[in-house]
Backbone as XML, in Angstrom:
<?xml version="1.0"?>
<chain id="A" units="angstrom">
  <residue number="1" name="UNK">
    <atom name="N" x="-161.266" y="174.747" z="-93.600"/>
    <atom name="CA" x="-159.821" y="174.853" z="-93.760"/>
    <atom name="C" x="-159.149" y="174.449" z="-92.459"/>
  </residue>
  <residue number="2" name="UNK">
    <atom name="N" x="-158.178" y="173.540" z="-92.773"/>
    <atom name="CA" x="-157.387" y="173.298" z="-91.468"/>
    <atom name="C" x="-156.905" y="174.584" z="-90.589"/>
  </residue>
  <residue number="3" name="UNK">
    <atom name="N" x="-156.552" y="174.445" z="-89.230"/>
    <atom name="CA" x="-155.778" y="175.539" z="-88.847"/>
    <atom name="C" x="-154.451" y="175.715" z="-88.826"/>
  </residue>
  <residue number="4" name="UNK">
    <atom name="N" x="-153.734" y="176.646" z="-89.473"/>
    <atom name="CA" x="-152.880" y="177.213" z="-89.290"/>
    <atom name="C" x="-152.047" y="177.847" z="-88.113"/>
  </residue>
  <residue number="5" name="UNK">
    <atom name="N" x="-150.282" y="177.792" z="-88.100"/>
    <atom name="CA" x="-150.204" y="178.604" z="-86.598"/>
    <atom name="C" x="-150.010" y="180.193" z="-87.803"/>
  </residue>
  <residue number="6" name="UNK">
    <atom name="N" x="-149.555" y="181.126" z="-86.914"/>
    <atom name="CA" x="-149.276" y="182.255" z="-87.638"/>
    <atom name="C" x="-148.363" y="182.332" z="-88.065"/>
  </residue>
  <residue number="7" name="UNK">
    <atom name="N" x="-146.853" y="181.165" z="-88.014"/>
    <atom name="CA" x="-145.977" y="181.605" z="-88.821"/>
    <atom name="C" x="-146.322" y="180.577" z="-89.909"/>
  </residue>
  <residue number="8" name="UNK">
    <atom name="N" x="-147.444" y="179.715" z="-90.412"/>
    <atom name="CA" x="-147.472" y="178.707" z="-91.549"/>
    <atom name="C" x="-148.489" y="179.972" z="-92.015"/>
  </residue>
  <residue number="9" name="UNK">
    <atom name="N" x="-149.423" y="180.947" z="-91.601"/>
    <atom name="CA" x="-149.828" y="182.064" z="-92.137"/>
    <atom name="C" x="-149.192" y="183.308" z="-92.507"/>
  </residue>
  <residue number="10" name="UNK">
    <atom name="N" x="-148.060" y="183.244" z="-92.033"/>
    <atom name="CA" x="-147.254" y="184.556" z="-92.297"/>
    <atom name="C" x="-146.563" y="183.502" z="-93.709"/>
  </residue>
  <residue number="11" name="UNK">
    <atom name="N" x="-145.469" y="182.316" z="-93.822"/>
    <atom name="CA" x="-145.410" y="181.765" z="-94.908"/>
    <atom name="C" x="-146.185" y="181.603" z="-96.397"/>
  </residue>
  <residue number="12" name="UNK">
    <atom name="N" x="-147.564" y="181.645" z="-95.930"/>
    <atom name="CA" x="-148.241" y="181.431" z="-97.075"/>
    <atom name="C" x="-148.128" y="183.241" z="-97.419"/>
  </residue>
  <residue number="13" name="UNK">
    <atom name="N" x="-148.786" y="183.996" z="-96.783"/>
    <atom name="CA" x="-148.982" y="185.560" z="-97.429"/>
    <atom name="C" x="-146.991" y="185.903" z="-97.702"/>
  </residue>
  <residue number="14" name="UNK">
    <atom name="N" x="-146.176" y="185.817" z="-97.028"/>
    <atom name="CA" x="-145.380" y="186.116" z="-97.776"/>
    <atom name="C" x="-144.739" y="185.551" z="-99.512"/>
  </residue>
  <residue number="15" name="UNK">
    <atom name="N" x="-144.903" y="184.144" z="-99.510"/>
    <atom name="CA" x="-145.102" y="183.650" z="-100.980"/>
    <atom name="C" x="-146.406" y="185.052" z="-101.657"/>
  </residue>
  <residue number="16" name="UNK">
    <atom name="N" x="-147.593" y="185.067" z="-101.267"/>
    <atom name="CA" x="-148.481" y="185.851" z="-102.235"/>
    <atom name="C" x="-147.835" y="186.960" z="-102.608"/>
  </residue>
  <residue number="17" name="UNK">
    <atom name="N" x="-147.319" y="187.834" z="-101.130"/>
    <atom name="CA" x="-146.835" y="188.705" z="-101.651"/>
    <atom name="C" x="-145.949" y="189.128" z="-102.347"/>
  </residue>
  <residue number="18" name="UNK">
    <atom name="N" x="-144.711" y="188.129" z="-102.399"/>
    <atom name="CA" x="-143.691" y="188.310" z="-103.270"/>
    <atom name="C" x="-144.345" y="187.789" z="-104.869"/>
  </residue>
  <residue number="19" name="UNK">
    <atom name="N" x="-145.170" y="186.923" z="-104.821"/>
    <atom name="CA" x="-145.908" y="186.460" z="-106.153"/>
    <atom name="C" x="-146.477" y="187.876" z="-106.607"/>
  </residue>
  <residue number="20" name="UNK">
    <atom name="N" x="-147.111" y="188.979" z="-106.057"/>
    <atom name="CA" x="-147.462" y="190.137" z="-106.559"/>
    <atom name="C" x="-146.741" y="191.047" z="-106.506"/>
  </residue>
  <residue number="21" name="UNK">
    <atom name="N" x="-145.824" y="191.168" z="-106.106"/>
    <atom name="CA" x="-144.524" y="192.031" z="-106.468"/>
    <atom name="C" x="-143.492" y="191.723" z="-107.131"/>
  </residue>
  <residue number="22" name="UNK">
    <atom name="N" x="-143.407" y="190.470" z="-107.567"/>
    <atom name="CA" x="-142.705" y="189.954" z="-108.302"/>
    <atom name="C" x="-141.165" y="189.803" z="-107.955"/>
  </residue>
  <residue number="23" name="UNK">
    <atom name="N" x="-140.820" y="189.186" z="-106.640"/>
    <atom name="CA" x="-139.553" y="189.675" z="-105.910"/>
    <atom name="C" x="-139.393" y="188.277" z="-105.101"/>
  </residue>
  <residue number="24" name="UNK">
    <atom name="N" x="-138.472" y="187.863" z="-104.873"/>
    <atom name="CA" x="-137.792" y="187.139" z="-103.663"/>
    <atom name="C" x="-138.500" y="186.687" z="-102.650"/>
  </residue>
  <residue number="25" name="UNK">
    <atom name="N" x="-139.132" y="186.087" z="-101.983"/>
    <atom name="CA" x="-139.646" y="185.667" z="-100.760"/>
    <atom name="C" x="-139.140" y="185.992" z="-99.528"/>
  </residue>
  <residue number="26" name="UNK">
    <atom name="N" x="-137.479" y="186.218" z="-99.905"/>
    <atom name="CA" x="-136.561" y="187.016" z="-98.786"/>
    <atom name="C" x="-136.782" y="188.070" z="-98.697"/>
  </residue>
  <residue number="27" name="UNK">
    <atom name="N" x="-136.975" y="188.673" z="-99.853"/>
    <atom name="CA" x="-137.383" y="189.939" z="-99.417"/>
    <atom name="C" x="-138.500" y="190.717" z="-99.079"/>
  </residue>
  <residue number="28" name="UNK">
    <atom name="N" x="-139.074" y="189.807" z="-98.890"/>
    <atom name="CA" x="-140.385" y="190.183" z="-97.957"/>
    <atom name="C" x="-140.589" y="190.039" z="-96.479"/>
  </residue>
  <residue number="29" name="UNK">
    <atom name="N" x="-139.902" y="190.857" z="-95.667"/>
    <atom name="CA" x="-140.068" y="190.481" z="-94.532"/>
    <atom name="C" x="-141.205" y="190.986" z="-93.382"/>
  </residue>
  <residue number="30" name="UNK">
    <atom name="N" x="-141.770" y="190.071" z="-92.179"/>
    <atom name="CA" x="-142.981" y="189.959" z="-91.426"/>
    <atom name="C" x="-142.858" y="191.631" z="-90.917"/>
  </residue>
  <residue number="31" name="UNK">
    <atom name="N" x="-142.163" y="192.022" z="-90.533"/>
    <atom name="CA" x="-142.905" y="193.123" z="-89.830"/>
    <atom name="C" x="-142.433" y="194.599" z="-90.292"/>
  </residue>
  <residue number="32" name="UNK">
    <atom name="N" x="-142.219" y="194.409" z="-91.718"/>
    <atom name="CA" x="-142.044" y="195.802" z="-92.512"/>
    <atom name="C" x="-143.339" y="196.127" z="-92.913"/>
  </residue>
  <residue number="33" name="UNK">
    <atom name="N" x="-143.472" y="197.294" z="-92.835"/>
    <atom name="CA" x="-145.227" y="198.447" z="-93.153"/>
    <atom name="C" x="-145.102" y="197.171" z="-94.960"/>
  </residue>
  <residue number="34" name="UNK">
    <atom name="N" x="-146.296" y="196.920" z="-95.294"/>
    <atom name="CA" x="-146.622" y="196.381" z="-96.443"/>
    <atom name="C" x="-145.927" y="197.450" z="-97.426"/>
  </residue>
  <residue number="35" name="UNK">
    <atom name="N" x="-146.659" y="198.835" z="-97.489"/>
    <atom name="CA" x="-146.333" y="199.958" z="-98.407"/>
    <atom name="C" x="-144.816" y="199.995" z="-98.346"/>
  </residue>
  <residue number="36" name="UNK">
    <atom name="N" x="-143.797" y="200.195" z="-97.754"/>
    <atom name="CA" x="-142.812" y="199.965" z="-97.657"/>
    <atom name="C" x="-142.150" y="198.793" z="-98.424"/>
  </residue>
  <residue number="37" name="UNK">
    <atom name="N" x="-142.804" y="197.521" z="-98.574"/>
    <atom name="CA" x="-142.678" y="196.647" z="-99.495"/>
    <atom name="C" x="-142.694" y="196.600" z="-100.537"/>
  </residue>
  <residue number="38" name="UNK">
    <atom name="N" x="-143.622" y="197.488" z="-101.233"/>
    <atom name="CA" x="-143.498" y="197.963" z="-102.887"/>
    <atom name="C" x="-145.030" y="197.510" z="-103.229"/>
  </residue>
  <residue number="39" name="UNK">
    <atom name="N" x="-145.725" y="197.353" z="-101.668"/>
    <atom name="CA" x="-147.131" y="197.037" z="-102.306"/>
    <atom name="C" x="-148.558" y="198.322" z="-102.275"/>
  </residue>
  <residue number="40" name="UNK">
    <atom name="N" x="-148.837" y="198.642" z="-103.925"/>
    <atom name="CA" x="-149.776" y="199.539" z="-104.034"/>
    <atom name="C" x="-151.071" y="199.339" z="-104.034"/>
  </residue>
  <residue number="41" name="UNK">
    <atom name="N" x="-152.385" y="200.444" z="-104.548"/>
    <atom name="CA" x="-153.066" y="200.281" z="-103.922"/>
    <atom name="C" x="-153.706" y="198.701" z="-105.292"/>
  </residue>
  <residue number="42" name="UNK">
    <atom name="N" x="-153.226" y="198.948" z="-105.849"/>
    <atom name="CA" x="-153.292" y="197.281" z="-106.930"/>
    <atom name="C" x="-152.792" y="196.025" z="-106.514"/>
  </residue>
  <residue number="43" name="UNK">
    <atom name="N" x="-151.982" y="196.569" z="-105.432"/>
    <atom name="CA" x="-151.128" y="194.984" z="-104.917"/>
    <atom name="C" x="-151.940" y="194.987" z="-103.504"/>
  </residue>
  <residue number="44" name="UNK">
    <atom name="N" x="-152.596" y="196.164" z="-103.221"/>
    <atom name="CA" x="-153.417" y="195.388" z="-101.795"/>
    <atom name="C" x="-154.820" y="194.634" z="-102.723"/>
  </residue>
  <residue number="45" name="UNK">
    <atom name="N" x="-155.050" y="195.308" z="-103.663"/>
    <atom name="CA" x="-156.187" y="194.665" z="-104.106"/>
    <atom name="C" x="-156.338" y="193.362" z="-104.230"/>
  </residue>
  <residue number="46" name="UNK">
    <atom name="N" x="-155.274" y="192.890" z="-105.020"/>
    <atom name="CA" x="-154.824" y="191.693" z="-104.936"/>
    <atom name="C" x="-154.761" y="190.944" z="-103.522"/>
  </residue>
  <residue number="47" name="UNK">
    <atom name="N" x="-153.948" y="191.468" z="-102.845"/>
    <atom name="CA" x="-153.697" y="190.678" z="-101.676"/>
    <atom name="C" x="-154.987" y="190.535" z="-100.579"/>
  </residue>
  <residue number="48" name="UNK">
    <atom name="N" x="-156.080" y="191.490" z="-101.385"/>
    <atom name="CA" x="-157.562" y="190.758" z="-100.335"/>
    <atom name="C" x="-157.990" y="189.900" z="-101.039"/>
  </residue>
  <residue number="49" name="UNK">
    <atom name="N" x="-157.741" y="189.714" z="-102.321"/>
    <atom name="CA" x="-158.723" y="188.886" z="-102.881"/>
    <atom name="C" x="-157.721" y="187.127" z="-102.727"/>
  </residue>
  <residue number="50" name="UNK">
    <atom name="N" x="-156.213" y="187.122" z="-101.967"/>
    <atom name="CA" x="-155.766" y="186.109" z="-101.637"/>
    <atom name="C" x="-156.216" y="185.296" z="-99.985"/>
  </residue>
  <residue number="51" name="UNK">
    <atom name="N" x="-156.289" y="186.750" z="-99.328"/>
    <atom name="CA" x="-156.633" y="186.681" z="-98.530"/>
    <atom name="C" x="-158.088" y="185.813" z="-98.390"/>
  </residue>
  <residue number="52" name="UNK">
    <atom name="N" x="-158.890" y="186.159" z="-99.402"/>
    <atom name="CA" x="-160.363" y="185.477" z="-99.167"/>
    <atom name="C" x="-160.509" y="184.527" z="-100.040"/>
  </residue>
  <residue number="53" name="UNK">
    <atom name="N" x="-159.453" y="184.088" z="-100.997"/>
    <atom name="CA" x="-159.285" y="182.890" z="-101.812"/>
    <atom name="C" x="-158.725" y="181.751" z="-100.594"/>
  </residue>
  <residue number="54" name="UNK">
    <atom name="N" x="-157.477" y="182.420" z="-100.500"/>
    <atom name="CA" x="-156.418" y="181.279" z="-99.937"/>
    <atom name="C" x="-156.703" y="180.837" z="-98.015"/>
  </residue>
  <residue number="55" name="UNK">
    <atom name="N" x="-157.138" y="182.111" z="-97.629"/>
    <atom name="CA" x="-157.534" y="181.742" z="-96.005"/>
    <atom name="C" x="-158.685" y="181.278" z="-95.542"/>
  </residue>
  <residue number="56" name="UNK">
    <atom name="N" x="-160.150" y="181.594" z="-97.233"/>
    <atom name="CA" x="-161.557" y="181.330" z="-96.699"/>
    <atom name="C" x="-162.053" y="182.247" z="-95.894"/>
  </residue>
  <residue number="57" name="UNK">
    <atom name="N" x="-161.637" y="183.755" z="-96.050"/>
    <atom name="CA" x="-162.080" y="184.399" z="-94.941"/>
    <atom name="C" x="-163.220" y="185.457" z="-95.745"/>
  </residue>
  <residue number="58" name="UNK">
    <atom name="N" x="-163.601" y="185.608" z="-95.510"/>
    <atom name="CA" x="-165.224" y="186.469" z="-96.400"/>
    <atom name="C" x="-164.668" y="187.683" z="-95.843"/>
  </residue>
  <residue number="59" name="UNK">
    <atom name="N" x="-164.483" y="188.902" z="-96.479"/>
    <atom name="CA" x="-163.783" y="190.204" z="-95.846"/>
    <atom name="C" x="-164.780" y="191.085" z="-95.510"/>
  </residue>
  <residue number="60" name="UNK">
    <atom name="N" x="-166.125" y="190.882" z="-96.406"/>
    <atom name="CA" x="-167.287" y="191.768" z="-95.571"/>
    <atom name="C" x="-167.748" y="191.265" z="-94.530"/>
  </residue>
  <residue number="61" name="UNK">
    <atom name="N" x="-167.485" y="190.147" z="-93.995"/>
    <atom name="CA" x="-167.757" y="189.423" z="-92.972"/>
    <atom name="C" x="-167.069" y="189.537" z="-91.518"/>
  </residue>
  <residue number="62" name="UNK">
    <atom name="N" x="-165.397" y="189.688" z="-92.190"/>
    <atom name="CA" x="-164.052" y="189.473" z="-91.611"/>
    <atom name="C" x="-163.723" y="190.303" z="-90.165"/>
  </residue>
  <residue number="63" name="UNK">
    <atom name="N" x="-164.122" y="191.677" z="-89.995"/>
    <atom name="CA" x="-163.788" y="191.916" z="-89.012"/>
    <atom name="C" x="-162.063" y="193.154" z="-89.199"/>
  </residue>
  <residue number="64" name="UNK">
    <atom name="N" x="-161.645" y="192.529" z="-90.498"/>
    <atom name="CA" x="-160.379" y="193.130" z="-90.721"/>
    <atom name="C" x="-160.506" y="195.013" z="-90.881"/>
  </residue>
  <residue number="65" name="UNK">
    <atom name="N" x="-159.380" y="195.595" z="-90.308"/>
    <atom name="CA" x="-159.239" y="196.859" z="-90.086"/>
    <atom name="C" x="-157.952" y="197.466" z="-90.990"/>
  </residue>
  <residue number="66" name="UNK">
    <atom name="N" x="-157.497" y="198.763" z="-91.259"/>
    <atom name="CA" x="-156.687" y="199.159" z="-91.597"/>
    <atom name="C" x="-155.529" y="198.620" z="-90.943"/>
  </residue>
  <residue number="67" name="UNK">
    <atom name="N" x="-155.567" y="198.410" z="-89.790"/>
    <atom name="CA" x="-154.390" y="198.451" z="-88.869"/>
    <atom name="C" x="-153.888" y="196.841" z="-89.027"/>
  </residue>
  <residue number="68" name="UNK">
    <atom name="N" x="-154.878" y="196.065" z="-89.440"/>
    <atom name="CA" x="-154.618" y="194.415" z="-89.818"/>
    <atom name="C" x="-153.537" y="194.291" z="-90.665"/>
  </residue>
  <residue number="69" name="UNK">
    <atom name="N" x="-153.535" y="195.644" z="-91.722"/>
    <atom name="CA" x="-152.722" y="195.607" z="-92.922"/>
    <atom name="C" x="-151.168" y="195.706" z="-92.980"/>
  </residue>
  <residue number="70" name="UNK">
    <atom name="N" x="-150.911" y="196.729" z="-91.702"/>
    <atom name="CA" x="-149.633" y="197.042" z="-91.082"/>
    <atom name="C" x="-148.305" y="196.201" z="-92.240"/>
  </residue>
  <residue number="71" name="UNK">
    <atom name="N" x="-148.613" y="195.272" z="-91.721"/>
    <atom name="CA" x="-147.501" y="194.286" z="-91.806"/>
    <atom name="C" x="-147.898" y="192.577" z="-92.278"/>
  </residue>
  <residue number="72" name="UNK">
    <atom name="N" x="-146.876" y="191.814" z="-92.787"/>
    <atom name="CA" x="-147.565" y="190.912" z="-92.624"/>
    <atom name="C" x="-147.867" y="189.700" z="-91.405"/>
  </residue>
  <residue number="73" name="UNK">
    <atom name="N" x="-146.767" y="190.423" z="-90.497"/>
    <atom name="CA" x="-147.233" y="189.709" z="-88.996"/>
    <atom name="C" x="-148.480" y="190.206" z="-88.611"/>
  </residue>
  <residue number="74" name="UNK">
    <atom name="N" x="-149.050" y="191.632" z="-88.552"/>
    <atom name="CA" x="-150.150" y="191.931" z="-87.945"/>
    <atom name="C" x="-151.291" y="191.306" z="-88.770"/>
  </residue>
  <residue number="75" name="UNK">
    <atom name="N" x="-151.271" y="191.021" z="-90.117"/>
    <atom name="CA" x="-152.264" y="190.208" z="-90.794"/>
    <atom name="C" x="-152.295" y="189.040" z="-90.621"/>
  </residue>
  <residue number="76" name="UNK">
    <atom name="N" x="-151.233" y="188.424" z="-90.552"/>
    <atom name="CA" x="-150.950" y="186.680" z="-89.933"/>
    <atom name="C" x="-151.904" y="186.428" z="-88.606"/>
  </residue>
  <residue number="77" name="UNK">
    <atom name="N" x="-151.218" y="187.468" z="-88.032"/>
    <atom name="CA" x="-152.000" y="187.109" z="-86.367"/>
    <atom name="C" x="-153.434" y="187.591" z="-86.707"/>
  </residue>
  <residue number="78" name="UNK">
    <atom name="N" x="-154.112" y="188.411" z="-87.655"/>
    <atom name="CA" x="-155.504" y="188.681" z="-87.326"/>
    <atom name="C" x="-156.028" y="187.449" z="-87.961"/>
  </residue>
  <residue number="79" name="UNK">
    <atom name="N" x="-155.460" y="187.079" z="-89.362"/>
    <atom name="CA" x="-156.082" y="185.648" z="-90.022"/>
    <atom name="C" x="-156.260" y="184.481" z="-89.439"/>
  </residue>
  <residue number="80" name="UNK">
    <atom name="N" x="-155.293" y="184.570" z="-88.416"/>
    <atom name="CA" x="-155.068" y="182.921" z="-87.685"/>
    <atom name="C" x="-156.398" y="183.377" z="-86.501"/>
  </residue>
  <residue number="81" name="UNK">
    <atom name="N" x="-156.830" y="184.786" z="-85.675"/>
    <atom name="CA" x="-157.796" y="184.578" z="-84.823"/>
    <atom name="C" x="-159.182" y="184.048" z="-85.852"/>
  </residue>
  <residue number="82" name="UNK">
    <atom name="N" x="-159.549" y="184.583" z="-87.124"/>
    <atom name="CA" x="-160.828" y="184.191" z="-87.547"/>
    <atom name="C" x="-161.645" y="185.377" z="-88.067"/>
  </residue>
  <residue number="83" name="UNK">
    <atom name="N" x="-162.557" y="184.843" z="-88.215"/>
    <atom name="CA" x="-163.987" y="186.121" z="-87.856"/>
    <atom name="C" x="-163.739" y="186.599" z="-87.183"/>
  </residue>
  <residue number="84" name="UNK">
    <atom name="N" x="-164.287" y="188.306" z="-86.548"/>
    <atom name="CA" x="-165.083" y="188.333" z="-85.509"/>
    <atom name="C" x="-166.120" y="187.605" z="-84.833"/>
  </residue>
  <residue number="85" name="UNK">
    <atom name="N" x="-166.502" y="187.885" z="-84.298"/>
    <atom name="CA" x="-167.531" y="187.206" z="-83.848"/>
    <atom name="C" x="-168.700" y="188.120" z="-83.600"/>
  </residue>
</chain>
């Protein structure tokens, strides 16, 4: 997959997420708590399985933490570093 900066990664997950909440793209903004967004524990489900569709990122692999989830800036910026290593 090409690389991305984090705001062409924050663009793409905000489209998903408004695609699973069914809402505005405006109204999804980068650094509101996700849950705060109207996303449950069915709309995070979803949103890993975009995450490892749309970014290529293997999540048992990934490195990703609770705290990745925050927001969708704090997920932007963990997607755009990669793996762990």
């Amino acid at each position: 997959m090409e690389e991305l900066s984090v705001m062409e990664v924050e663009r793409k997950l905000i489209g998903e997420i408004a695609t699973i909440l069914c809402v505005d793209p405006a109204a999804v903004k980068p650094d509101v708590p996700l849950p705060s967004l109207g996303l449950d524990s069915m709309g995070f489900v979803e949103l890993l399985v975009v995450v490892e569709k749309v970014f290529n990122l293997r999540l048992m692999d990934s490195g990703l933490t609770r705290e990745d989830f925050e927001t969708v800036h704090a997920l932007a910026c963990r997607i755009n570093r990669g793996p762990e290593a």
